[in-house]
N, C-alpha and C positions, 0 to 999 in steps of 0.2 A: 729668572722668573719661571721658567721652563722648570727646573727642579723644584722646584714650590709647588707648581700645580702637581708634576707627579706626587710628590709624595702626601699632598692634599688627596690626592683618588686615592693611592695605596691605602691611606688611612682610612675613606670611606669603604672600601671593596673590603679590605682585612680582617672585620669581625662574622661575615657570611663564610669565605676563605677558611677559618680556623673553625668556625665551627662543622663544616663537612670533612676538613680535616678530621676533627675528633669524632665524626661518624663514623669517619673510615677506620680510624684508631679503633675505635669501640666493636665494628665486626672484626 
């Protein structure tokens, strides 16, 4: 259950995560 709920947050958290990623990419 324990790794269910991580990877339920990972998935929430991960589309803000990637997109400042590619702010960072982009300067």
């Amino acid at each position: 259950v324990f790794l269910a709920v991580t990877m339920f947050v990972v998935v929430l958290i991960a589309p803000p995560l990637i997109m400042i990623a590619r702010q960072h990419m982009m300067m």
